[in-house]
N, C-alpha and C positions, 0 to 999 in steps of 0.2 A: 755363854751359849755359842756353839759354833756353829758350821757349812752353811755359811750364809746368811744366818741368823744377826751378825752385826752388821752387814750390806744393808738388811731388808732393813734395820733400825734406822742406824745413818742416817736412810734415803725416804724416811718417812716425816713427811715433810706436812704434817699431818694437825689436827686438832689433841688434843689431850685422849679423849675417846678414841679415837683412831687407832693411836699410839699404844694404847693400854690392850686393846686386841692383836694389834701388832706384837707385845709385849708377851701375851698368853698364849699365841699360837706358837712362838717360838719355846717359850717353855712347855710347855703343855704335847706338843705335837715331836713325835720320832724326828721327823723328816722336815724341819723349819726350814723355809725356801724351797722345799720339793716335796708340797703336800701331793700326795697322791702319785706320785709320777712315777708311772711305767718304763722309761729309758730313764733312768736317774742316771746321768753322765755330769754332774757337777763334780769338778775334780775329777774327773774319769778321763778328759783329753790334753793335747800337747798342742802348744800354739803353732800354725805355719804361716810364713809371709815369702810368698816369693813368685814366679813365672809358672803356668799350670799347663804353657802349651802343651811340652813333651811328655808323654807316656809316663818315663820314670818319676817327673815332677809330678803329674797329677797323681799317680798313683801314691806319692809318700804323702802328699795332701789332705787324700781322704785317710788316708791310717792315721794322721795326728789326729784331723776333727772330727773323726766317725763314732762311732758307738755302738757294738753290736750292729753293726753291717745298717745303722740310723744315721741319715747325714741330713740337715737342716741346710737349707740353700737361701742367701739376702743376696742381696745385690743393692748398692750404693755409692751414691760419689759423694766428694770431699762437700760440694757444693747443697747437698742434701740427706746431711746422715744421721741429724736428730733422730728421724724416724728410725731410721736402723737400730739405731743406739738405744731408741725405748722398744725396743722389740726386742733386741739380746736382752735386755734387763727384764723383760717380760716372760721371756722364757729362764732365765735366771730367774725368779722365783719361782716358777713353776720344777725348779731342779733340773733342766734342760742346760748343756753346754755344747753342747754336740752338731757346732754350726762351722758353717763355711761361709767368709764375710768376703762378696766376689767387689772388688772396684776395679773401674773403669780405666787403673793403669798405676804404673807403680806409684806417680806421684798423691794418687787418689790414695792407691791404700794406706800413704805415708798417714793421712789426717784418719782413715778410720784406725789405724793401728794404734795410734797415740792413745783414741777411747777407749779403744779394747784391747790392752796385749795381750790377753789370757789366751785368744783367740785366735789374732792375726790378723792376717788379710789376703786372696790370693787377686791375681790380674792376668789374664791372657795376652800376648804380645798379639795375638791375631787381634785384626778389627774389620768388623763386616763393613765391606766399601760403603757409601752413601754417593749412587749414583743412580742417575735415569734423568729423562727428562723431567720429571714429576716430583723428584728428591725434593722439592722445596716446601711441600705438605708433611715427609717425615720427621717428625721428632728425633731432636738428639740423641734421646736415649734408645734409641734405636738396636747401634750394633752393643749398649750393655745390655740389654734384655736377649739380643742374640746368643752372648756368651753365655746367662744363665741358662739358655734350654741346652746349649752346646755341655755343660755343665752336668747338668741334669739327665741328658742323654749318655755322658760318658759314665756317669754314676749307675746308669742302670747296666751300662754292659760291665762293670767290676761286680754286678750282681748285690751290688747296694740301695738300700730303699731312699732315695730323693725324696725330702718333703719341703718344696719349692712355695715361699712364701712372697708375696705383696710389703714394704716396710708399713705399710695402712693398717695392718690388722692388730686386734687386741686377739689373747686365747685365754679364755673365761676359764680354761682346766686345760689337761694334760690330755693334747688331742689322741696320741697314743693308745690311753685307753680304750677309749672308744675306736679306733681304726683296726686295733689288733683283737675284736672281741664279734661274736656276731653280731650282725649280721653282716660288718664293713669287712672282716677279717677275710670274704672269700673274695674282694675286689683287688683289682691288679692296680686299673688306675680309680681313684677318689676324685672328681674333681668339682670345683666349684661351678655352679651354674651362672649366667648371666642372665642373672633377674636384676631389672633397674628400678623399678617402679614398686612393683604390687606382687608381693611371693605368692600372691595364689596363682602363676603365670608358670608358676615351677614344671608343673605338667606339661605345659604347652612348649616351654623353652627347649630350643636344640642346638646354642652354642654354648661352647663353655667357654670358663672366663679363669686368665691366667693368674688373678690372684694368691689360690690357694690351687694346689696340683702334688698327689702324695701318689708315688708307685712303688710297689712293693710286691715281693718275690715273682720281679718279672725275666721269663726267661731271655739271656743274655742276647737268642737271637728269634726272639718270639715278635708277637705285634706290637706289646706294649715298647719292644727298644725298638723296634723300626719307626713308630708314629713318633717318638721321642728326638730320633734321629730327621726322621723326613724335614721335620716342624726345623731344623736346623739345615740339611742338607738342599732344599727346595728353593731357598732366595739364593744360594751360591750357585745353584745353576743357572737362572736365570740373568743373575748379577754378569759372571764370567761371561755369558753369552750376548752381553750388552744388550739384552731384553727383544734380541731379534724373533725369538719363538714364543716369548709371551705377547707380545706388540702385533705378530701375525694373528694369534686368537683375540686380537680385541682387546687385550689387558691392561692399563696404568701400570707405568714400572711402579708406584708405590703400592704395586702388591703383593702383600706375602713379607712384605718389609717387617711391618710390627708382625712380634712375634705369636700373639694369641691369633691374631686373623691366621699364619701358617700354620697355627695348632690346628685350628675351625677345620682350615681348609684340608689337610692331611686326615683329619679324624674321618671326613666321609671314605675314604679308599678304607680302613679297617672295617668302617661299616659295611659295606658293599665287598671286600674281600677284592676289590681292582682298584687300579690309580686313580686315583679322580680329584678333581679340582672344584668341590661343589661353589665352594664361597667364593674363589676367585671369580668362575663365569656368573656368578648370581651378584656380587657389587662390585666386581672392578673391572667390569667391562664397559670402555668409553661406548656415550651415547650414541656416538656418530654410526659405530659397528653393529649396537642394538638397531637402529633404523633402518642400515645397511643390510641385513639378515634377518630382518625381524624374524619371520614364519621361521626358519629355521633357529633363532637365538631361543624362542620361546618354547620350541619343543625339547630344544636340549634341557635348559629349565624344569621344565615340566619333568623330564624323565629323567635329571637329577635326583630333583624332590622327591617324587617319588619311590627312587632305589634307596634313597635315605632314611625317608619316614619307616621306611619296614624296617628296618633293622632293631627302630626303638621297641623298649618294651618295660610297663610297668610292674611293678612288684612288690604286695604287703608282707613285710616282717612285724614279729614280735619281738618287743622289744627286753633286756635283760630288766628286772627289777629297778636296780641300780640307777638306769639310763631315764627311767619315764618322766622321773622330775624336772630333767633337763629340756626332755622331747616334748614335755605339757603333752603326753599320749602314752598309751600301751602298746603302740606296735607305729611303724614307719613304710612310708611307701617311699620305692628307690625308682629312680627313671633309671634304664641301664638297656647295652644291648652287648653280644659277645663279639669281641673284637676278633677279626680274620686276618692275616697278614697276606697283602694285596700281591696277586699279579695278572698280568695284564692277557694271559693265556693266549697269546701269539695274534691278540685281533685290538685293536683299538676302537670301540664303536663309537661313531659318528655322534649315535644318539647320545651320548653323555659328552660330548665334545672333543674326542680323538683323543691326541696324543698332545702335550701342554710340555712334553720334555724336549730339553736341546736334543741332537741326532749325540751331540759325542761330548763327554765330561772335558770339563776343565781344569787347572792347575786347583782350585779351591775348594772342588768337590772330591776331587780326587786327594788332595791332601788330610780331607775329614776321614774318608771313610779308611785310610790307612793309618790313623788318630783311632777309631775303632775298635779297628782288629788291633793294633800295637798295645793300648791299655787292657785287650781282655784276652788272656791265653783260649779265646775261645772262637770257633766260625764264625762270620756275619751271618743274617739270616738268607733262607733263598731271594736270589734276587727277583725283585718286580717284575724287573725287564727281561728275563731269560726265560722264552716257554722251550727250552729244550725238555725232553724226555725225564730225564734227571734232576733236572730244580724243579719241574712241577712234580715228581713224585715227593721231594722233600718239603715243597710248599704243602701239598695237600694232607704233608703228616705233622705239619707244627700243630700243635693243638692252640686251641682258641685262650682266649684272655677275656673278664668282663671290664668292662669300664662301667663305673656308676657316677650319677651326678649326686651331688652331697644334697641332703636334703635341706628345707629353710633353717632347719633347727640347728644343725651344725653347722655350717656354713654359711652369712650369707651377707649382704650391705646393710651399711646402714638403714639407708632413703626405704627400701623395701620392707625392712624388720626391725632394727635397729628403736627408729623415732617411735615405733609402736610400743614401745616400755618393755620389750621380753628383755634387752639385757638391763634392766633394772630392776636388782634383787628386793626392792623394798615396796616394790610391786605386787612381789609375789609368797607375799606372807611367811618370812622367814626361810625359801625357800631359794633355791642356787639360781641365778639366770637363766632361763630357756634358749641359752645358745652357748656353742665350745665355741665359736671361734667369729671375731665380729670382723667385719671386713667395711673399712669407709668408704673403698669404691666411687661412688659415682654420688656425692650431695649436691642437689643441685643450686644454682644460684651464689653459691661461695666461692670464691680461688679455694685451691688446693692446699697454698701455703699456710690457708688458717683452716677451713673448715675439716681437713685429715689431721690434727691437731687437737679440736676443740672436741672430735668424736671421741679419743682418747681421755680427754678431759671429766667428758661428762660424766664416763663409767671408771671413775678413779685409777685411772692405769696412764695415768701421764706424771711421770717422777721431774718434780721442778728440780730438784737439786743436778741431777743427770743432765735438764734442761739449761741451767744454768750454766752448766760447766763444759757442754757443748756448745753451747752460743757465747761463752765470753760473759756473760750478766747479757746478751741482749735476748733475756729471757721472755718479755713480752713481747706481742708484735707491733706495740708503740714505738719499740727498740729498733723496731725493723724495717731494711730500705727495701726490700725486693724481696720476690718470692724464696732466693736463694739464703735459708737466714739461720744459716750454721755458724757462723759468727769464724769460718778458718780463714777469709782473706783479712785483710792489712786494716782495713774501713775501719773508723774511730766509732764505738758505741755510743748510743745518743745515753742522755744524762737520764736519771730518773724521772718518768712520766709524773707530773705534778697535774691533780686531776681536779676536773671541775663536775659534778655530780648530782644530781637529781635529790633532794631530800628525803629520808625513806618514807615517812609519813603521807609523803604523795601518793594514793592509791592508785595502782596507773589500772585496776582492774576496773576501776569507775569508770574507763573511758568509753568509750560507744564502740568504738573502732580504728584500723590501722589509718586512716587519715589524723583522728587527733593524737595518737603515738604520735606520728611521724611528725605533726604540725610542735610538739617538746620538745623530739628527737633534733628538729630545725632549731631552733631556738638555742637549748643546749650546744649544738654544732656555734651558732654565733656566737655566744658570750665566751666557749671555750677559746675561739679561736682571737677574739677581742683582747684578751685575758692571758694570750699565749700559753692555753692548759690544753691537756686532753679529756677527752669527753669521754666519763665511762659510762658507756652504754648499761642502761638497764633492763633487768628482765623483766617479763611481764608474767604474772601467775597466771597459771594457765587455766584456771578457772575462769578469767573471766570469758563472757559468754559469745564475743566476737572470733576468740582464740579458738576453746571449746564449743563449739554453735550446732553440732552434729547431733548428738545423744547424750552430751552431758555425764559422758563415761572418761574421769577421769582419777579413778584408782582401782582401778582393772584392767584388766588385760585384753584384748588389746585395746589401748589407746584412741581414742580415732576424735582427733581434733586435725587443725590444720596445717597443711602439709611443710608450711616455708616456718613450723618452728622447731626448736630443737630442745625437749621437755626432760629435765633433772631434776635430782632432790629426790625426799623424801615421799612415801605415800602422804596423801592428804596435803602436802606444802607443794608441789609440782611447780616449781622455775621454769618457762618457755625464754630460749634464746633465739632472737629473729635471726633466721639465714642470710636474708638481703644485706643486714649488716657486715657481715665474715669476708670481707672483699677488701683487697688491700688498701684498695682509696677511701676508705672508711675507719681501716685501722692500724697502717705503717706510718712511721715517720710522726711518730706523736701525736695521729690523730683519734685514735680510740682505744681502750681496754674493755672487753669484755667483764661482765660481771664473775663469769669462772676464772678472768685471769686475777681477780680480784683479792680472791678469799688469798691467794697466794700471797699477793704484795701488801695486805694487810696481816698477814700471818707474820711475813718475813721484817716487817717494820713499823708492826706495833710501838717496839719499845724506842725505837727512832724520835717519830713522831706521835702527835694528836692526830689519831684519823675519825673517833665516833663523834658524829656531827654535833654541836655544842655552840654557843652564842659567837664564841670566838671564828668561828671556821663556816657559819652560814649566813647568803647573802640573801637580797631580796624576802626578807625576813615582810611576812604579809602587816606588819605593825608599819612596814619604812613605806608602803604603797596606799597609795589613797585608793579611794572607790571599788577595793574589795567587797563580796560580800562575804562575810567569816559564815555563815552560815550552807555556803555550798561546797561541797566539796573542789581540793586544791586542783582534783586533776579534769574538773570540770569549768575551770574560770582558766584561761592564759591575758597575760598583763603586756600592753607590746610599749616598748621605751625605745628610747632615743637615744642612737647608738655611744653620742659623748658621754650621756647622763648616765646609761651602764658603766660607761668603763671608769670613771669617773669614780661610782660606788663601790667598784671590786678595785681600785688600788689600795681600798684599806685591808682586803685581805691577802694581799702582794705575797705576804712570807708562809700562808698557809701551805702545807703540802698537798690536802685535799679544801675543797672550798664545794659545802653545797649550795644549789638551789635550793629557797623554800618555796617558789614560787613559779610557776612554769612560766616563761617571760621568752617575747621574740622579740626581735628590733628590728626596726627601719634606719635605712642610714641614711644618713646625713654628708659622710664624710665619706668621698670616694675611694680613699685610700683603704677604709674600712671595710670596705664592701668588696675589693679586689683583692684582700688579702683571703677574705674568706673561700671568695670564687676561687683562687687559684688552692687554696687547701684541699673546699672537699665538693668542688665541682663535678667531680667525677663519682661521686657515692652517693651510688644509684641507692639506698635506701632513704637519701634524703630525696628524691624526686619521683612527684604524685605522677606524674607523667609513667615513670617506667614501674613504676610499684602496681599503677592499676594496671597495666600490660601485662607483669609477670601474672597478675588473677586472675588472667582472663580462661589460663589455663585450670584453674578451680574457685570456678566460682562463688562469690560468699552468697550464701543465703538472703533475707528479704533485710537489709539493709537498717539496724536501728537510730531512732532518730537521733541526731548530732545533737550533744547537749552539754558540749563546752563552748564555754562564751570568751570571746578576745575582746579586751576592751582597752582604751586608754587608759596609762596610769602614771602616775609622778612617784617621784622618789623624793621624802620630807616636801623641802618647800619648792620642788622642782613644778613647773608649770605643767598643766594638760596641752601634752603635742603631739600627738598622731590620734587618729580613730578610726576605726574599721579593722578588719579582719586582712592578716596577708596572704595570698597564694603563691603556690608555683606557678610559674609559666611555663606554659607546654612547651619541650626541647629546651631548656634553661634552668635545669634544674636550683638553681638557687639565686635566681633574679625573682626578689621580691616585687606586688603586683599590690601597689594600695586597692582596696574592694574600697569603695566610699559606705558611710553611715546611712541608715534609713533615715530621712527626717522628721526625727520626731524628739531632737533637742532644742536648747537654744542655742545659736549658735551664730555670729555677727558675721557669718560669711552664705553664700547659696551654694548650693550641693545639687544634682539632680535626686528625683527618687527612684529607690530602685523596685523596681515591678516585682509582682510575685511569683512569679515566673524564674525570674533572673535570684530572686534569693533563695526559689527552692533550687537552683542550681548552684550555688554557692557551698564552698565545702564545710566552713565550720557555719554555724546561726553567728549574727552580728551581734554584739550585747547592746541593748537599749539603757545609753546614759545618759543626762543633763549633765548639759556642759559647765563647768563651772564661769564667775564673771571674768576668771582672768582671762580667757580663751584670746588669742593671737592668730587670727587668718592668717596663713603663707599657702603660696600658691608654688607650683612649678613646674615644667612642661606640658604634664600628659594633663591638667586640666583639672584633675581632682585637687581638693585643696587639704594641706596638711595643718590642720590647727593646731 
């Protein structure tokens, strides 16, 4: 089987089922690798690598990687191009080839070209300066995101359609289809909306967000290439001018810097048909000049917004047959308004804030806009700034452009749509996902470096072999030092993660709530780190009723459980992975694997090793622990030991590659050394501290709190002695200094205790378990006055 069809095998790195569909689609289907796809350009382009400043370069550029006048825009450094790399491979299955791979400079495209030579790589010799007083708020990737609108603008004056992508996104189908068909077919620009939170917000929303951004058949000197152009042209004026004209209006030089805020802020002049600066005066105006001007800052404001809000304008289509199973609807509303191409008709008004431009261009700006006209045998549009007689009659003859914001269903984040189950097809009864194109954007509570990763993950569009061979083998992020974890520098790969793991038979849906999660999740962190393993974090089903607490809607659509999980799998089996976790100090440097990275390292090294848990490979086996009671459940009792007497019992499974828990177990230490290795491991993972865990809920609060009904009790190991009692906590700001809680008394016990009021135990996070002490008990006292028997 061929075009692509032995790629898409290779790289299926899959179960037997998997594999066997994998297997059928390629025989079975025309077009194996490029089901469905409207620019079928696999095999259809010639790879370039080289300089894109000059005119003649760019232009032979997009002739290799174009496709029918279709050019696909990444942008990537050597430093972070997994993603890129699983995004070309993403659109390589979809039968897409027809990309332009922009890095940050020739030595960058060296590392993307290696993954891809089919492809190339190109890099601009230009780089947008990084100055102002305020540079030290911009992000690096600064002047590469410059280059891609610079990219992107020059694409559109060659009269080619740019579809400028995010490396974060999955595309669930061949977005083509649907952009070249009605009701998107009559829009010049597509753009994605920035919704962060909650897509029913879609209506309300008026910035867009640079993720995803598609223009097509836009005229070479219409609005859609001048806003295209502005969004580039606008920070070089200001830059050149050393920010003396934006710094008189009030402005932070770090403005107009990132390149979606100069989108924002250039789209209101198309709106309004005059230059204007809505975003700049509305957040990048220092406080001092708001105070300074208030009556006058606020009216400009005011009649900003205003000229803005009119232009929007909503709009129900009907939708093609075809399309309704993806849209979950028969017809779509589009936010959109027609785009005018601005000038400033000889008068600058006050009330919108004057004039924001230097008096006279600079070497930078004026190098672009002759970059323009050089790439396109064709006029610039009329200028903004010229109301003579003659550019406003050819201003007032351009005709208009629409811009539409993409709907939820096409476009849109995770956090927003995503965690709600639409892109999970097993959701939706046999039926394709309710979204073309997923975008990770904005998860909250994760680093970047794992949770835009794990998004990928969850809706099976993350290729480990690809991942492998990008990273070197430091294919998990146990493997990994920093967020930068492409594995192209020199750094030596850490060894294979040897894991220490939760027994499955632990129900963790029995647990009451994220405090006794977390109170295992602690536990686990110690013995892992005792032990020298990694902790793989488990997931929790999302049935249970702390997780799910809302409606109890958890196989349908939408979703609506709580917000810091992230829900996979099948209908009926729903996996919740905790976000708090996905943060580097919880999981680089060998201190954690997720459960999805899981399936992987157990696929890949089956035949290696013993990994299904078995007498051999599990410890804390509840037969080796006294004063269990077998009759409650395991994720309802935790056993708390004495840190020697742990490590002590896990040196017999030293050569295990995985080692479970059968038993949830925390320890107290004894040994300082023990207790500082762990602090310095995973002091910093905020999901192991009650302290910031109950902060992040404050933001969605749980409902009426059910009662705590795991019990921590003392426990020995064979003929090991009864030596600690009580329950541990966190200490508030100290996320993992252990806080003995003393016993109620009501054992025997040869030493005095205070008693703790009822007050003080209903404020206590787990209930204390009520045991008789046994006769061997041994008082030891030590500082803080509690006594450790």
């Amino acid at each position: 089987v061929g075009n692509g069809c032995a790629v898409m095998i290779m790289r299926t790195n899959v179960h037997s089922r998997q594999l066997l569909g994998t297997l059928l689609s390629c025989l079975l289907l025309p077009h194996a690798g490029s089901l469905r796809c409207t620019i079928c350009s696999k095999g259809k382009t010639t790879p370039f690598v080289g300089d894109i400043e000059t005119s003649d370069a760019f232009r032979a550029a997009v002739a290799a990687r174009s496709y029918k006048h279709e050019l696909i825009v990444i942008v990537a450094t050597a430093e972070r191009l997994l993603a890129a790399m699983q995004l070309v491979e993403n659109l390589d299955r979809l039968g897409m080839e027809h990309v332009m791979l922009v890095g940050d400079s020739q030595a960058g495209c060296a590392a993307l070209f290696l993954h891809a030579p089919h492809i190339g790589c190109v890099w601009d010799s230009f780089k947008l300066p990084m100055e102002g007083r305020d540079i030290g708020v911009v992000t690096g990737m600064a002047p590469l995101w410059h280059t891609r609108y610079r990219v992107m603008a020059r694409a559109v004056r060659l009269r080619h359609n740019p579809l400028v992508m995010d490396s974060d996104v999955v595309l669930f189908d061949d977005p083509y289809r649907y952009f070249k068909a009605p009701p998107f077919r009559d829009f010049t620009i597509l753009n994605q909306p920035e919704v962060l939170y909650d897509q029913g917000a879609y209506a309300q929303n008026v910035k867009p967000n640079g993720g995803v951004i598609y223009v097509q058949n836009a005229d070479p000197a219409g609005p859609a290439a001048w806003l295209t152009a502005e969004t580039v042209d606008r920070p070089l004026r200001w830059i050149e001018d050393r920010f003396n004209t934006s710094m008189a209006g009030g402005l932070y030089t770090w403005c107009c810097y990132l390149d979606q805020d100069c989108f924002t802020d250039a789209l209101s002049s198309v709106q309004t048909g005059r230059p204007f600066w809505h975003w700049s005066i509305n957040v990048c105006t220092h406080e001092w000049y708001k105070n300074q001007t208030k009556p006058l800052w606020e009216n400009i404001t005011a009649s900003l917004d205003q000229a803005v809000s009119r232009a929007w304008r909503m709009a129900t289509h009907q939708l093609p047959a075809w399309m309704a199973p993806v849209a979950g609807a028969n017809d779509t509303t589009i936010k959109w308004f027609p785009m005018r191409l601005p000038n400033y008709q000889g008068v600058w008004p006050q009330q919108y804030g004057g004039n924001l431009y230097p008096a006279t261009r600079g070497n930078m700006s004026r190098a672009f806009l002759r970059q323009l006209a050089d790439d396109c045998d064709c006029p610039l549009w009329a200028d903004p700034e010229d109301a003579s007689p003659a550019t406003l009659a050819r201003w007032r003859a351009t005709p208009t452009e629409k811009f539409g914001f993409l709907p939820p269903w096409t476009v849109l984040g995770y956090f927003p749509r995503g965690r709600l189950g639409y892109w999970n097809p097993s959701l939706l009864e046999g039926g394709p996902p309710q979204q073309l194109i997923g975008h990770a954007h904005y998860i909250p509570d994760t680093d970047a470096s794992i949770g835009k990763n794990v998004m990928k993950m969850l809706h099976g569009h993350y290729d480990w072999v690809l991942a492998d061979e990008v990273t070197r083998g430091a294919v998990f992020f146990a493997n990994q030092h920093t967020g930068k974890v492409q594995g192209v520098d020199s750094r030596k790969v850490l060894e294979l993660p040897r894991l220490l793991a939760l027994h499955p038979r632990i129900r963790l849906e029995e647990t009451a709530g994220w405090e006794e999660l977390q109170a295992m999740l602690l536990g686990l962190a110690q013995v892992a780190t005792l032990s020298g393993r990694t902790v793989l974090w488990p997931d929790v089903p999302c049935r249970a009723p702390w997780i799910n607490e809302r409606s109890g809607r958890i196989h349908h659509l939408p979703l609506d459980m709580r917000q810091e999980w992230m829900p996979h799998g099948a209908r009926g089996a729903l996996s919740c992975s905790w976000m708090y976790l996905m943060t580097e100090p919880c999981m680089f440097d060998q201190r954690g694997m997720l459960s999805l990275e899981y399936a992987h390292y157990a696929h890949k090294y089956r035949l290696r090793y013993a990994l299904d848990p078995a007498r051999h490979n599990t410890a804390f086996v509840p037969g080796t622990l006294r004063g269990i009671n077998t009759s409650t459940p395991l994720a309802s009792q935790m056993v708390v030991l004495r840190d020697h007497d742990a490590r002590d019992h896990l040196a017999a499974f030293r050569d295990e590659q995985v080692v479970y828990v059968a038993h949830p177990v925390q320890l107290v230490y004894r040994n300082a050394t023990f207790e500082a290795e762990f602090n310095s491991r995973f002091n910093a993972c905020q999901a192991l501290s009650h302290w910031h865990v109950a902060d992040l809920a404050k933001n969605d609060p749980f409902r009426q709190p059910r009662a705590h009904r795991i019990r921590m009790h003392a426990g020995t190991l064979r003929k090991g002695r009864l030596f600690s009692r009580g329950m541990l906590l966190n200490a508030t700001g100290a996320p993992t200094r252990l806080i003995p809680i003393p016993r109620p008394v009501n054992a025997t016990c040869n030493c005095t205790q205070p008693q703790l009021s009822g007050t003080a135990r209903a404020r206590s996070l787990l209930d204390v378990y009520a045991w008789e002490a046994s006769d061997s008990v041994v008082a030891e006292s030590d500082s803080s006055g509690y006594d450790h028997g």
